[in-house]
N, C-alpha and C positions, 0 to 999 in steps of 0.2 A: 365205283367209277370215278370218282370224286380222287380221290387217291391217283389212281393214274394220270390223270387231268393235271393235277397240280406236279405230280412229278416229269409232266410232259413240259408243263409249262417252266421248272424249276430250269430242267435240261435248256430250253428253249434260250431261258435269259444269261444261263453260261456260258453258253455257245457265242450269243452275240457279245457279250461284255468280256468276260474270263479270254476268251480265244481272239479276240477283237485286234486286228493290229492296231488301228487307231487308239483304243483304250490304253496300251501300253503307250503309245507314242504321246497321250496329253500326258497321263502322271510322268513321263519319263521328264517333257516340258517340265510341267508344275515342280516334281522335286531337285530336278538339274543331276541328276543320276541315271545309268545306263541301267534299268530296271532287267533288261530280258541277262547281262552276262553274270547269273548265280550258279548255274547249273554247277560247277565246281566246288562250290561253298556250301553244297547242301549236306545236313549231318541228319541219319537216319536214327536216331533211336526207340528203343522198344522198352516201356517202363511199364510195370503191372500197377491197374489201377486201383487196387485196394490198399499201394504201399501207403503208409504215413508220412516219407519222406524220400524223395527224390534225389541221388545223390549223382545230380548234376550241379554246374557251376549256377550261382547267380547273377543277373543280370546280361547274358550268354547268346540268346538268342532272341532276332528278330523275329520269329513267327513259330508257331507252335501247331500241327494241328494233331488234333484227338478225335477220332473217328468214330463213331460206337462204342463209347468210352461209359459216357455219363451213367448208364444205367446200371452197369459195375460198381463204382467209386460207392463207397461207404459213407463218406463225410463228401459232401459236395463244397462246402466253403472250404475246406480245409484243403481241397484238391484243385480248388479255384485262389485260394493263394499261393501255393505251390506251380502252378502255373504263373502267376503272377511275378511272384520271385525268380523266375528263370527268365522273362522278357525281359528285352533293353527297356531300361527304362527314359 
């Protein structure tokens, strides 16, 4: 039960924040950039997580995410600098 609970509650707090019009509207304040117009600049890639090397650019992209990843990946530091290496720095 416990489990659902917290995934109810996990949903619950993304709804109000993640979906939040106000939420975008203070960072958009705070960083002085139109946060919601990306939808054009999004690049989808699909890399296997047991590579050793990633042969995308560095320093490339603002955000990264990896979904059910980690318990694949063989070397986790190695696949946690390799992420690392592709964000802006």
């Amino acid at each position: 039960m416990l489990h659902n609970g917290l995934k109810r509650a996990v949903k619950s707090v993304l709804r109000r924040v993640v979906f939040n019009k106000n939420y975008y509207d203070i960072l958009e304040n705070i960083s002085g950039k139109r946060l919601r117009q990306f939808s054009s600049t999004i690049t989808f890639v699909i890399g296997d997580p047991k590579s050793e090397n990633y042969e995308l650019p560095s320093n490339q992209y603002d955000l990264i995410v990896s979904n059910a990843v980690i318990q694949h990946v063989s070397d986790v530091t190695k696949f946690a600098k390799e992420v690392s290496r592709m964000l802006v720095q």
